[in-house]
C-alpha positions as CSV (number, residue, x, y, z in Angstrom):
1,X,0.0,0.0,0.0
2,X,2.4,2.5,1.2
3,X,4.4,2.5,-2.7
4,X,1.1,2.5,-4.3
5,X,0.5,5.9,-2.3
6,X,3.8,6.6,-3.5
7,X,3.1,5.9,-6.9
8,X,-0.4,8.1,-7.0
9,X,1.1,10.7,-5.5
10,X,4.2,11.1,-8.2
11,X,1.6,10.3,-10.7
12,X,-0.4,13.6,-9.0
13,X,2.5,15.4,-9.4
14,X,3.6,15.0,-12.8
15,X,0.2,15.8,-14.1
16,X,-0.2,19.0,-11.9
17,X,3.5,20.2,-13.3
18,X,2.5,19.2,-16.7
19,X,-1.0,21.4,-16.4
20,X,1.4,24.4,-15.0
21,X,4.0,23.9,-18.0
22,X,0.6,23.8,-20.6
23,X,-1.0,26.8,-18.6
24,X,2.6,28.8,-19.0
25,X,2.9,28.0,-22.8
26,X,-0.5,28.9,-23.5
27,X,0.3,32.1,-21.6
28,X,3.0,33.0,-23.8
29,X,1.0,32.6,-26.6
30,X,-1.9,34.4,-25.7
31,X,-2.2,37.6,-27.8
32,X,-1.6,40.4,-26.7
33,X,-3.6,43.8,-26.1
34,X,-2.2,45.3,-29.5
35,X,-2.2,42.1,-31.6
36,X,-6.1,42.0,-30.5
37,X,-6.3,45.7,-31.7
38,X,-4.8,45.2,-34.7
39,X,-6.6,41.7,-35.4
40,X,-10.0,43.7,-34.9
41,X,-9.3,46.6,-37.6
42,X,-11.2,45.9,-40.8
43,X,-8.9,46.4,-44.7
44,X,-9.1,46.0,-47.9
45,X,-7.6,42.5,-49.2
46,X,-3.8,42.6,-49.6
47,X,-3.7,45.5,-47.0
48,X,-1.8,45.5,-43.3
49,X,-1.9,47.5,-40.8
50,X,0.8,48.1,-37.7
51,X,1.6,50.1,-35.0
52,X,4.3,52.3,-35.9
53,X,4.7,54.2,-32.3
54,X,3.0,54.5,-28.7
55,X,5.1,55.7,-26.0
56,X,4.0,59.7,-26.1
57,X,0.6,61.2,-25.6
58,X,-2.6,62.8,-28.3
59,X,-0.9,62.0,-31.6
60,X,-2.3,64.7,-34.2
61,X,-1.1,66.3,-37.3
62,X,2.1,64.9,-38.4
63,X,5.0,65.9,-40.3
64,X,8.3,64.8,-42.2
65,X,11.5,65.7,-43.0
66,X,14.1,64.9,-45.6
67,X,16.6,62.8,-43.7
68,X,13.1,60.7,-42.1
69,X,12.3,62.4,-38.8
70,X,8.2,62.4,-38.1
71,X,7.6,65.4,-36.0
72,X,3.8,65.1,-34.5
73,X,1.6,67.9,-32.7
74,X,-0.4,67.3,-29.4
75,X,-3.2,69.0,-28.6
76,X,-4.0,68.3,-25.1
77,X,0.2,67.8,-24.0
78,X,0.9,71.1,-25.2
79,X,3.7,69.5,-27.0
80,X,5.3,69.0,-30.3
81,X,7.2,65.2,-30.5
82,X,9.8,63.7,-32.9
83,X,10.8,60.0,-34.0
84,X,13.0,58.6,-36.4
85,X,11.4,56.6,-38.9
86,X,12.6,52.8,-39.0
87,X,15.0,52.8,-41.8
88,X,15.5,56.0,-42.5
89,X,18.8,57.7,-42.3
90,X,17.1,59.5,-38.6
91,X,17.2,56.3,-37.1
92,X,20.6,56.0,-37.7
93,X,21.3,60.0,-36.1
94,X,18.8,60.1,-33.2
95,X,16.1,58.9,-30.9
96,X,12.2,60.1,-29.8
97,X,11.5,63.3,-28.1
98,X,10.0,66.2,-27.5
99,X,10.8,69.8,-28.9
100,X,12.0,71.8,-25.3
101,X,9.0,74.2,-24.9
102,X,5.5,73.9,-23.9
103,X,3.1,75.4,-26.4
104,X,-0.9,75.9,-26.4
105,X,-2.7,73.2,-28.2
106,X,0.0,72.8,-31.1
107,X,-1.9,70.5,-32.9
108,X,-0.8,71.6,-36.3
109,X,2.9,71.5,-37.8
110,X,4.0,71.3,-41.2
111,X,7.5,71.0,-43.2
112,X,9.2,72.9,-46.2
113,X,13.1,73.4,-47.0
114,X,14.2,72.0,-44.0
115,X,12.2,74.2,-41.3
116,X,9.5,73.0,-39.4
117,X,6.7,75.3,-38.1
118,X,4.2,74.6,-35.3
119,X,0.9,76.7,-34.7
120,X,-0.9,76.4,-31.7
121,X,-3.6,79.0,-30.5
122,X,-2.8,82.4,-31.5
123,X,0.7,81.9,-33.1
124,X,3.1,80.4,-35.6
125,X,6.9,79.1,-34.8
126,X,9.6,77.6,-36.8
127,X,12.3,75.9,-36.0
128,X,15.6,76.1,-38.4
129,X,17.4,72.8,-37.8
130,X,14.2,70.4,-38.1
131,X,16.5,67.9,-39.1
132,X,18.6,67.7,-36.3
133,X,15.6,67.8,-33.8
134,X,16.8,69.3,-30.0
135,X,19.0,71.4,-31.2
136,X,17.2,74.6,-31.3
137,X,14.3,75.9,-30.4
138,X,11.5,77.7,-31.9
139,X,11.7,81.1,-33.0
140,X,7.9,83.1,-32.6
141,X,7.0,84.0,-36.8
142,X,3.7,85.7,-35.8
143,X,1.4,86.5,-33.2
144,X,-1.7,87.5,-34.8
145,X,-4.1,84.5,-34.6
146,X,-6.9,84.6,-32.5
147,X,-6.3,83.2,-28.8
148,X,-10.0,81.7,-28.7
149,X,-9.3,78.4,-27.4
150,X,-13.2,77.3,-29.0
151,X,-11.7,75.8,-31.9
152,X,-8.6,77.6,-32.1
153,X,-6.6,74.2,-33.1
154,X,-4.8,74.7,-36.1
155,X,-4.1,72.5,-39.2
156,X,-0.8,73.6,-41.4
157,X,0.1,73.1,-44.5
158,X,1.6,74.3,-47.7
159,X,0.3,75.3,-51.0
160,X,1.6,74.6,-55.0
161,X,2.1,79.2,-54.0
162,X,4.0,78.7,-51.3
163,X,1.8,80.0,-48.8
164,X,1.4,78.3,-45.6
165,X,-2.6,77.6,-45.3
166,X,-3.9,78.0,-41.6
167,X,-7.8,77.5,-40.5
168,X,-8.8,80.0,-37.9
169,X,-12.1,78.1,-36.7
170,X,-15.4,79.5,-35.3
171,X,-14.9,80.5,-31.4
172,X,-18.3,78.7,-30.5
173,X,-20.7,76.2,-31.5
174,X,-23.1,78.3,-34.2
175,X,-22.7,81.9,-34.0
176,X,-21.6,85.0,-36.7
177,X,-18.2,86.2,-35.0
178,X,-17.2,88.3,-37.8
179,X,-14.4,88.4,-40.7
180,X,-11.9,87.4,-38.0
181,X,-13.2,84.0,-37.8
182,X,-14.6,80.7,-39.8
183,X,-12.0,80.8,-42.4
184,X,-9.4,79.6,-44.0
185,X,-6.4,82.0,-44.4
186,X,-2.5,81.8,-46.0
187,X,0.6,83.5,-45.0
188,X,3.6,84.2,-47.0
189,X,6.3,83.0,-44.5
190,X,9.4,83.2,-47.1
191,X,11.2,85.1,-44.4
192,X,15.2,85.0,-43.8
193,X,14.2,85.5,-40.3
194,X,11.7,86.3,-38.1
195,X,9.9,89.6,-38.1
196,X,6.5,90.2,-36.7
197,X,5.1,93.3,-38.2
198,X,6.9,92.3,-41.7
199,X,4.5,92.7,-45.1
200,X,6.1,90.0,-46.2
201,X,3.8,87.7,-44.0
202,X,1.0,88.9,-45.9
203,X,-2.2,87.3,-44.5
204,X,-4.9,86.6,-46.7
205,X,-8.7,84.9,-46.7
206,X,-8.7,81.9,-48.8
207,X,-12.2,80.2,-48.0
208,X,-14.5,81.5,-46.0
209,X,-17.8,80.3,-44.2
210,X,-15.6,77.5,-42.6
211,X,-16.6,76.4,-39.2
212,X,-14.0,74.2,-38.5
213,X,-11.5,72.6,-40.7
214,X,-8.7,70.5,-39.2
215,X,-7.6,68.7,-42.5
216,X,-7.1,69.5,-45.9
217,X,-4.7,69.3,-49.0
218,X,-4.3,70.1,-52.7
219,X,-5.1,68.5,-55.8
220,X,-2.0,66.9,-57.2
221,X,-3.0,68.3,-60.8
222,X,-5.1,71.6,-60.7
223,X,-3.7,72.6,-56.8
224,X,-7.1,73.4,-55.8
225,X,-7.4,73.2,-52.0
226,X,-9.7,70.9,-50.9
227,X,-10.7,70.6,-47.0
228,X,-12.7,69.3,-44.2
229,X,-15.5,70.7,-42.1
230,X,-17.3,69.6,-39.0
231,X,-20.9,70.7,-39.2
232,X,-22.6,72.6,-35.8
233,X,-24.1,70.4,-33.0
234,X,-27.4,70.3,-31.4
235,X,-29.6,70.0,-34.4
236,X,-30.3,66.2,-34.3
237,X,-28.5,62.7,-34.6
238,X,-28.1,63.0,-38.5
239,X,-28.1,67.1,-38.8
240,X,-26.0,68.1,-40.3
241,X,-23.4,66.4,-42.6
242,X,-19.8,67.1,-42.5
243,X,-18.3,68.2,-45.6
244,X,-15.4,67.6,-47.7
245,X,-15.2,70.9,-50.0
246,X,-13.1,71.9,-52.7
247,X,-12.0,75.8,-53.0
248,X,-12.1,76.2,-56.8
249,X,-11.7,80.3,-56.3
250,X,-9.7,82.7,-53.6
251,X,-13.1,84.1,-50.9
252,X,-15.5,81.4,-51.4
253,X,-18.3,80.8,-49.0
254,X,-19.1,77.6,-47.9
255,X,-22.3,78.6,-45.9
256,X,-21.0,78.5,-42.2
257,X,-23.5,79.6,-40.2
258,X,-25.9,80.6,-42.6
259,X,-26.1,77.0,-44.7
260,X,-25.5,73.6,-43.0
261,X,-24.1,71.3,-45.6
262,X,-25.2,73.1,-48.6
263,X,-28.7,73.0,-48.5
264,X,-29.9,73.2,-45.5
265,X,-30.4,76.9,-43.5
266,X,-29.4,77.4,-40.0
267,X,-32.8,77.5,-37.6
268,X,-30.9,80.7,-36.3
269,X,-28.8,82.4,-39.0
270,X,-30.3,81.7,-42.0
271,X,-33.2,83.5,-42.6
272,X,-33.0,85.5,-45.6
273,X,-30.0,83.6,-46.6
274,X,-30.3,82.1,-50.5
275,X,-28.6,78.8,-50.5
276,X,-27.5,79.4,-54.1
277,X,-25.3,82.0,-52.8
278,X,-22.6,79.3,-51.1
279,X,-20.8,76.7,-52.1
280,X,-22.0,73.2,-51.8
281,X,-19.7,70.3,-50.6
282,X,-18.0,67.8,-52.8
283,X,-19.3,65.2,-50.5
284,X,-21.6,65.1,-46.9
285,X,-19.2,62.7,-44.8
286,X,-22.1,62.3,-42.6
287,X,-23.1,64.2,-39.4
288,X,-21.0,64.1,-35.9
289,X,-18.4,61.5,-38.2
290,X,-15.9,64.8,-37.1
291,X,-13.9,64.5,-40.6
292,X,-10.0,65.5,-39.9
293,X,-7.1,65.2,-41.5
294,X,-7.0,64.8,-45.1
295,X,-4.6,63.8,-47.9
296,X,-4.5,63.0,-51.7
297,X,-2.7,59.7,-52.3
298,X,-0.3,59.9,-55.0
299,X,2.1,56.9,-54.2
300,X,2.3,54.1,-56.4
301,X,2.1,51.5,-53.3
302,X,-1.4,51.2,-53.2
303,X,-3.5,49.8,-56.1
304,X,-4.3,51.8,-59.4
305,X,-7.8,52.4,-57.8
306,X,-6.4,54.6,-55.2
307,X,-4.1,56.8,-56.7
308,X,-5.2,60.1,-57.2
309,X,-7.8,59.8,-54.4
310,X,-8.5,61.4,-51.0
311,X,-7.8,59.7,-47.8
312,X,-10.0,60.7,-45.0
313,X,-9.2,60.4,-40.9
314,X,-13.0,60.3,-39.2
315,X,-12.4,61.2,-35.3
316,X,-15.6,60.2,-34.4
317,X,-19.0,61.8,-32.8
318,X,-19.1,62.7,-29.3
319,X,-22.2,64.1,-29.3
320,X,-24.8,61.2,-30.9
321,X,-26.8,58.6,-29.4
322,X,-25.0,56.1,-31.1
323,X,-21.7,57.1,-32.1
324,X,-20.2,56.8,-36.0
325,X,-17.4,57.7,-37.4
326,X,-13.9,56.1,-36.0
327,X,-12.5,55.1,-39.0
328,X,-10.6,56.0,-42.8
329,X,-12.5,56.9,-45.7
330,X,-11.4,57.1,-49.2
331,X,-13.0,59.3,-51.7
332,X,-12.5,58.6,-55.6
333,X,-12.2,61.2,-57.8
334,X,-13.4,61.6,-61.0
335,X,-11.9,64.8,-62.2
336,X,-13.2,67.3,-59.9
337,X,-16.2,64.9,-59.3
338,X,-16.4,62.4,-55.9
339,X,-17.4,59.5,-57.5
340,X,-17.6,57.3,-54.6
341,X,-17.0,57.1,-51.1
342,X,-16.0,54.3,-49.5
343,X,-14.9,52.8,-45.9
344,X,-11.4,52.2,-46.2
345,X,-10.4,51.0,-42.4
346,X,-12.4,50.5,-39.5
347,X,-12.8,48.4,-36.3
348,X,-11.6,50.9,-33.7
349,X,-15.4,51.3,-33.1
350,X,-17.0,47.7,-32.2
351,X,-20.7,48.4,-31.2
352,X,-20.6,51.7,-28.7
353,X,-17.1,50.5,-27.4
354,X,-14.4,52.6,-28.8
355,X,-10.8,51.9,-29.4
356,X,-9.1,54.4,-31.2
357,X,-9.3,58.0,-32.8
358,X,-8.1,58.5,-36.2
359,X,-7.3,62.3,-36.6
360,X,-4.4,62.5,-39.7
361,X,-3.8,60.9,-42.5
362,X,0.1,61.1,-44.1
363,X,1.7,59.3,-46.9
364,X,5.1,58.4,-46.4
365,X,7.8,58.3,-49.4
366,X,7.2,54.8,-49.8
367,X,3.6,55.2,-50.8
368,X,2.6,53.9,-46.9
369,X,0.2,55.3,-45.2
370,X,0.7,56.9,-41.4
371,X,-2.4,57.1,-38.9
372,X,-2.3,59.3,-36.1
373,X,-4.8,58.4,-33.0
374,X,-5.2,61.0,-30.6
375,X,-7.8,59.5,-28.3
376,X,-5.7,55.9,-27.8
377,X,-1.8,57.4,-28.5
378,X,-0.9,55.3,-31.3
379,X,0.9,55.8,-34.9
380,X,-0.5,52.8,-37.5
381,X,1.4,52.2,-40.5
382,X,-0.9,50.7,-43.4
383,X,1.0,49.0,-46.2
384,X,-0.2,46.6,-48.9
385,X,1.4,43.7,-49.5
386,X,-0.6,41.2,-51.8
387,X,1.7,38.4,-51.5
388,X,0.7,37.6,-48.5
């Protein structure tokens, strides 16, 4: 008796170490938080999606330089970041961090001839040596935005002129705040250095009757601008639509806050208003989908279908009983015609739980495309690769 005790008790043993050596392999298999993420995010065939970077906080606009350094705005940090893309000749130079100063809402950066300039609520910076990031810091361009915090955000970039475009959105929800606001604007910032009350800055009303645009970009063939727009709140679930817009002549109106979406007057500010009298959007993106950043897709990466087409970064409604939005759209052109919009990635909203907050759009050199997430602090790379 006493070794068949023996015997059931080794026997005991060997099966509990061999549950505790299956329980610890099956732990070390078990996906993890990100590989659940990524499995969850919906593409088109042949198309991947990673994450690209995670460790810093409220990812928005991003921006490149030559030599491969990704500068990215943050709204709510009040800071301006930079990585080294993998591969690139700043990886080899250089780590991730942060530009030494603490700004307002600097959401909106942009590159050109090796400067990078940063706008957050009421001014624009630059900074000389944006390819050798920490090295200096940024010099003050202009002062002259409005401070409203109320959509004072900015979105930067720059035009086939030259001209750095800048939104200057409406300080509340619906309200007529005068010439000062619900526009888009440019500057001439071909400066040698900086000079505040210098001519040469030359501000100038591009679009007007813009409530809010924090994305837009320029036709890769006729350089028309075309842009985002968040339509008011508190008018309804599905009232009224977003709009992607094309400015096709310098002091348009697109209707802001006479004319929701291009036919429909405001229950406030339009009476007596003629809706012929503004310009209609190219597209409704739908209402509370809060359309961002923007970008025409001219890589050759992607398939023939997509080239010459807008990618669009939906940050998602905050103010709908049940939320949309949370996701890429693609728009096809067809000349200055949408021909089609289409879902292009989502799955960061699964039924009313969210999971991420698409807010740019960038193409990389490689014909890749960059997703910044503000809400969840993430940089996706999508790539297509057919093969496998």
């Amino acid at each position: 008796m006493p070794h068949q005790a023996l015997a059931a008790t080794s026997a005991a043993t060997d099966a509990q170490l061999n549950a505790e050596q299956l329980n610890a392999e099956q732990s070390s298999t078990k996906p993890s938080a990100e590989q659940v993420l990524l499995s969850s995010i919906r593409l088109p065939e042949g198309f991947e999606i990673e994450v690209l970077h995670s460790r810093f906080k409220n990812y928005r606009q991003m921006a490149l330089t030559d030599s491969g350094w990704l500068y990215v705005g943050s709204r709510k940090e009040g800071k301006v970041f930079y990585l080294p893309l993998p591969g690139s000749e700043a990886e080899k130079r250089g780590i991730a961090g942060e530009i030494n100063m603490k700004f307002t809402m600097p959401s909106g950066i942009a590159h050109k001839d090796g400067k990078l300039y940063i706008a957050d609520v009421g001014n624009l910076y630059r900074v000389d040596m944006a390819d050798s990031p920490g090295k200096a810091l940024p010099t003050l361009m202009f002062d002259k935005l409005p401070k409203d915090l109320h959509h004072g955000w900015k979105y930067l970039k720059f035009g086939p002129d030259g001209r750095l475009y800048i939104p200057i959105g409406a300080p509340c929800n619906i309200c007529d705040a005068g010439s000062d606001y619900s526009k888009i604007i440019s500057l001439d910032v071909n400066l040698d250095s900086a000079n505040l009350d210098s001519p040469d800055l030359d501000m100038r009303d591009e679009a007007l009757g813009v409530r809010n645009s924090v994305g837009f970009d320029f036709h890769p063939t006729t350089g028309e601008l075309w842009f985002t727009d968040n339509g008011r709140d508190m008018m309804g679930d599905d009232m009224p639509s977003d709009e992607l817009n094309r400015l096709s002549k310098r002091g348009q109106h697109f209707g802001y806050p006479y004319i929701h979406q291009g036919d429909t007057p405001d229950p406030e500010f339009g009476a007596g208003k003629r809706i012929e009298d503004y310009v209609r959007p190219e597209a409704k993106l739908g209402a509370h989908v809060a359309g961002l950043g923007m970008t025409f897709y001219t890589g050759k990466q992607f398939p023939q279908k997509y080239q010459g087409g807008i990618f669009i970064a939906e940050h998602g409604s905050w103010n709908r009983s049940s939320k949309v939005g949370y996701r890429i759209r693609f728009a096809s052109l067809d000349g200055n015609r949408v021909k089609s919009l289409e879902t292009f990635a989502d799955g960061w909203l699964q039924g009313e739980n969210v999971t991420g907050r698409p807010a740019d759009v960038m193409m990389l050199p490689d014909g890749s495309l960059l997703v910044s997430d503000d809400g969840y602090d993430r940089i996706y790379r999508i790539v297509y690769r057919p093969e496998n």
